[in-house]
ZAMARGU-4260 file (C-alpha; in steps of 0.2 Angstrom, whole numbers, plus 5000, padded with zeros to 4 digits):
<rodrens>
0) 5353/6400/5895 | 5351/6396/5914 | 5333/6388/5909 | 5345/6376/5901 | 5359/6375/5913
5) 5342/6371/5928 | 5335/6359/5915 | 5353/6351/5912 | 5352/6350/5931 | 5339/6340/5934
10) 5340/6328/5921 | 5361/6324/5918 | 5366/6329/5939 | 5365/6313/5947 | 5371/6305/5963
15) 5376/6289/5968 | 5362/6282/5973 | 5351/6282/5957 | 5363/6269/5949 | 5364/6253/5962
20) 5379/6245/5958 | 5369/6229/5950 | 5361/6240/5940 | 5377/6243/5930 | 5385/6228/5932
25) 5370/6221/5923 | 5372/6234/5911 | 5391/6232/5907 | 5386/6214/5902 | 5371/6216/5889
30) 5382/6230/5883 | 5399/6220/5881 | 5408/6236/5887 | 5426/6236/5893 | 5432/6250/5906
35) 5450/6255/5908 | 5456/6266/5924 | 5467/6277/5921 | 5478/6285/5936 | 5492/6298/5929
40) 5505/6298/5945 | 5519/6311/5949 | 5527/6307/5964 | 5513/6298/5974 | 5521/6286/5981
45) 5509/6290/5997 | 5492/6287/5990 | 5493/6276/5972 | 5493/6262/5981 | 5480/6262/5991
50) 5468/6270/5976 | 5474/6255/5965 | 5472/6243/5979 | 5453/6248/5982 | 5447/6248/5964
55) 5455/6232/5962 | 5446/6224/5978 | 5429/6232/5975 | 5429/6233/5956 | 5439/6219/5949
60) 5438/6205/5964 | 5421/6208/5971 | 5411/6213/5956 | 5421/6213/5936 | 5414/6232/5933
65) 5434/6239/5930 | 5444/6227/5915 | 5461/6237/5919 | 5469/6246/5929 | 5485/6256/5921
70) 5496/6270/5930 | 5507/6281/5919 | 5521/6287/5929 | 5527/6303/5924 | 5544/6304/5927
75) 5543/6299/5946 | 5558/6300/5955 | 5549/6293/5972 | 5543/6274/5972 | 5528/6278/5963
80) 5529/6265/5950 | 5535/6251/5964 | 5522/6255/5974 | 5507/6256/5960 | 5513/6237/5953
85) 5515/6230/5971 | 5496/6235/5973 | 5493/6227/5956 | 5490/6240/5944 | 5497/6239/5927
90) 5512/6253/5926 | 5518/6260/5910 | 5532/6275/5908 | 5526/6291/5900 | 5541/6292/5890
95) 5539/6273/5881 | 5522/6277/5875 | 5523/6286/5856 | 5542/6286/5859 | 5544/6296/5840
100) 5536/6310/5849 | 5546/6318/5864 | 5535/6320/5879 | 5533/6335/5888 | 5528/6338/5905
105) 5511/6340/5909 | 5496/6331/5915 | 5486/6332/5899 | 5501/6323/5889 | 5499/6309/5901
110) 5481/6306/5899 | 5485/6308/5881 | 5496/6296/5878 | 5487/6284/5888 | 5473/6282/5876
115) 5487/6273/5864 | 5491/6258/5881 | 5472/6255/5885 | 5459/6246/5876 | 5445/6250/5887
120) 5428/6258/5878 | 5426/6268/5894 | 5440/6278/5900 | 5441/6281/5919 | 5453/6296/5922
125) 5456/6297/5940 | 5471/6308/5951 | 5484/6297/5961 | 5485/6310/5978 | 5468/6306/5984
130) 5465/6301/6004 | 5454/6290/6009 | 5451/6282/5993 | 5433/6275/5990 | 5428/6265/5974
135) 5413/6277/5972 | 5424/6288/5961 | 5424/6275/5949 | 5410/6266/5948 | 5397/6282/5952
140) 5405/6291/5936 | 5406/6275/5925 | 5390/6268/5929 | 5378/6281/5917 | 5391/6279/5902
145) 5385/6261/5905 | 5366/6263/5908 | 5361/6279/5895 | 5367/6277/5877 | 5366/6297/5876
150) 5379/6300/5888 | 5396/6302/5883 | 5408/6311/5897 | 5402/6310/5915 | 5413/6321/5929
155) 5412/6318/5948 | 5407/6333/5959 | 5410/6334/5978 | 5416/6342/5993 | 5431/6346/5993
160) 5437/6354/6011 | 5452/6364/6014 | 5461/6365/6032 | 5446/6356/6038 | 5433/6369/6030
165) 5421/6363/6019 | 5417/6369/6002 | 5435/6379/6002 | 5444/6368/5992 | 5445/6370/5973
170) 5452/6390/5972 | 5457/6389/5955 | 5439/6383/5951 | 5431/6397/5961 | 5444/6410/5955
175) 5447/6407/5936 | 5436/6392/5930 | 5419/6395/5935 | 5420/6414/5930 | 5426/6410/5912
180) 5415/6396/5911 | 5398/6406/5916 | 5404/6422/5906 | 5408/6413/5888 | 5403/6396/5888
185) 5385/6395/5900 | 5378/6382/5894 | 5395/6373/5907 | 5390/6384/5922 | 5382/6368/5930
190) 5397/6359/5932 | 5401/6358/5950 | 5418/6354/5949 | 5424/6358/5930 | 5442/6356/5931
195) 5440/6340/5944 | 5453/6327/5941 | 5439/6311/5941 | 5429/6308/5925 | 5426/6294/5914
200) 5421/6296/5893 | 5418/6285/5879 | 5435/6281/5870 | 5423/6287/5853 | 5426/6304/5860
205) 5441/6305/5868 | 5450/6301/5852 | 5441/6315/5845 | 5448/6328/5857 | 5462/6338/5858
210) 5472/6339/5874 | 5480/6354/5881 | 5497/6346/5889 | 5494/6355/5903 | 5483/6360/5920
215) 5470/6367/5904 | 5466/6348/5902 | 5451/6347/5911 | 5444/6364/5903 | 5450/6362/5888
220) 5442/6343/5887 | 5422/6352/5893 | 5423/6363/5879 | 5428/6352/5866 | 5415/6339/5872
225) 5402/6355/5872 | 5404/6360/5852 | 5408/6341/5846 | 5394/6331/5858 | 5382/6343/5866
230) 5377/6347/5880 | 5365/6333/5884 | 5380/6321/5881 | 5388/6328/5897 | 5387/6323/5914
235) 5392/6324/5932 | 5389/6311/5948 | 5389/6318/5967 | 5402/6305/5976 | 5404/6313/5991
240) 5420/6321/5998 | 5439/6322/5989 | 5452/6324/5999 | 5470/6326/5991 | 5484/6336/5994
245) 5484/6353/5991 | 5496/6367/5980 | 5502/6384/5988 | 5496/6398/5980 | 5510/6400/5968
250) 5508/6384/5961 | 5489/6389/5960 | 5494/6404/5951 | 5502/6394/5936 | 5489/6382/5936
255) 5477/6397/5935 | 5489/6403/5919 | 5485/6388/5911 | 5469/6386/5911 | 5467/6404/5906
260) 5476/6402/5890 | 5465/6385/5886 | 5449/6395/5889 | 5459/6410/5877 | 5464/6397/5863
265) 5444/6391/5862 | 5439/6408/5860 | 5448/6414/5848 | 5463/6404/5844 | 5471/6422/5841
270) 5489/6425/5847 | 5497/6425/5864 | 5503/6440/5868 | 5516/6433/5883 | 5513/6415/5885
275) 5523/6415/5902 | 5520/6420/5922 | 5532/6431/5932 | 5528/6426/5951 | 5537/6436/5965
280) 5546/6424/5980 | 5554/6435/5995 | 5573/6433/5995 | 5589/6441/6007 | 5587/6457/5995
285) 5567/6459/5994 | 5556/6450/5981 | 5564/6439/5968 | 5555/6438/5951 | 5553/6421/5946
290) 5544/6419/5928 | 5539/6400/5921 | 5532/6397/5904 | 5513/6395/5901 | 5509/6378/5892
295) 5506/6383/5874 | 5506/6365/5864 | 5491/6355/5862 | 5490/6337/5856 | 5479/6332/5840
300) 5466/6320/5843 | 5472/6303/5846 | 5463/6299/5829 | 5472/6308/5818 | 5490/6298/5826
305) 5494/6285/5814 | 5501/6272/5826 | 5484/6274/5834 | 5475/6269/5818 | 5483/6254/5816
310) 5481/6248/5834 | 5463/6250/5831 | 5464/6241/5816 | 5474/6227/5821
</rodrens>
């Protein structure tokens, strides 16, 4: 197995510089693809609109790589939405997408539901708390969907620092992620940032998926892809450096929760035991249980959704 993670290595880990941007624009047009960015926002008032800004400068203005650019807002209550349609993205509410199915909360819903208010043949999924924005993000991992036929899901790896160390973000990844990936599903063990937010597939396989509504999105999504496309279909772009804002430990801690019951669903799709988290916060009289629920509800694939059929169809 790690013959085949090395091999996969060398020949599906790219950086930015082995696709020059003329390259893919060139590619985009003999190709007659389309490419849809996707940003799901809660409460990023801060960032969204300098990420939509950029991409719409470097990827829309200067070169025609990106064809939309759509924000699905959450349930904001900050000026998200304001802010992301000033910078001149496309903002659609969570809640008015499939309204016959309640939404719940959760980042894998919102990328869900967004497959049903974009038309691109690329999806570009990337987070709305990123600092110091560069369209790198987007075009390094659109551009081998673009330029290789056989490539069907492309994540970004980087740097992600924390407190102004480097290589000490990403505690989730190094503490839950990575050790499930590399014990049950090896083949993944190269993926340098597994549960990273920024990735870009062909719509022919996204509709295919399953989502978790959760934070076990991202795994959830590497697996499927693994057992429906192969591992030759999967691959990941070095961009450089992410900086976002970072979760306290407790926060962490649930994230961590769902991610381990994504990976316990693909293994055995047996029965949760407890599908909740009791976390401990110091109050006036010692520690205070706290417990939240762990996300247990999973969207079919985007095919199976009738309204989606007849879009496609129209």
């Amino acid at each position: 197995m790690l013959n085949e993670v090395e091999r996969w290595l060398s020949t599906r880990s790219w950086s930015l510089t082995d696709r020059p941007l003329h390259k893919i624009l060139a590619a985009k047009r003999s190709s007659g693809s389309s490419v849809s960015v996707v940003l799901p926002a809660l409460n990023e008032e801060e960032t969204v609109g300098e990420i939509v800004a950029v991409i719409r400068h470097d990827l829309m203005h200067q070169v025609p790589l990106v064809d939309e650019i759509v924000v699905i807002d959450s349930g904001s209550t900050d000026r998200t939405s304001e802010v992301a349609a000033a910078a001149g993205a496309r903002v659609v509410h969570r809640d008015e997408i499939l309204p016959r199915l309640p939404a719940v909360p959760g980042k894998g819903e919102v990328l869900w539901r967004s497959l049903l208010v974009t038309s691109g043949d690329i999806v570009c999924f990337i987070d709305a708390d990123l600092k110091e924005f560069s369209s790198d993000f987007v075009s390094g991992i659109v551009g081998p969907l673009l330029t290789d036929p056989g490539v069907d899901l492309v994540k970004a790896m980087y740097d992600r620092p924390l407190g102004g160390a480097a290589g000490q973000g990403g505690r989730v990844t190094e503490l839950m992620a990575r050790p499930l990936l590399n014990m049950h599903w090896p083949q993944l063990a190269g993926f340098v940032q597994p549960l990273g937010g920024e990735y870009a597939a062909r719509r022919s396989l996204l509709e295919q998926l399953p989502f978790p509504v959760g934070y076990g999105v991202e795994l959830g999504m590497l697996v499927d892809a693994l057992h429906l496309v192969g591992l030759d279909a999967l691959a990941q772009v070095d961009v450089g450096v992410r900086k976002h804002r970072h979760q306290d430990g407790q926060a962490l801690g649930r994230m961590a929760a769902a991610i381990y019951r994504t990976a316990q669903l693909r293994l055995a799709r047996g029965h949760l035991i407890r599908p909740a988290l009791t976390q401990f916060e110091r109050g006036e009289d010692g520690f205070e249980p706290r417990t939240y629920s762990v996300d247990t509800e999973e969207r079919p694939p985007m095919a199976e959704i009738a309204e989606y059929a007849t879009r496609k169809a129209a």
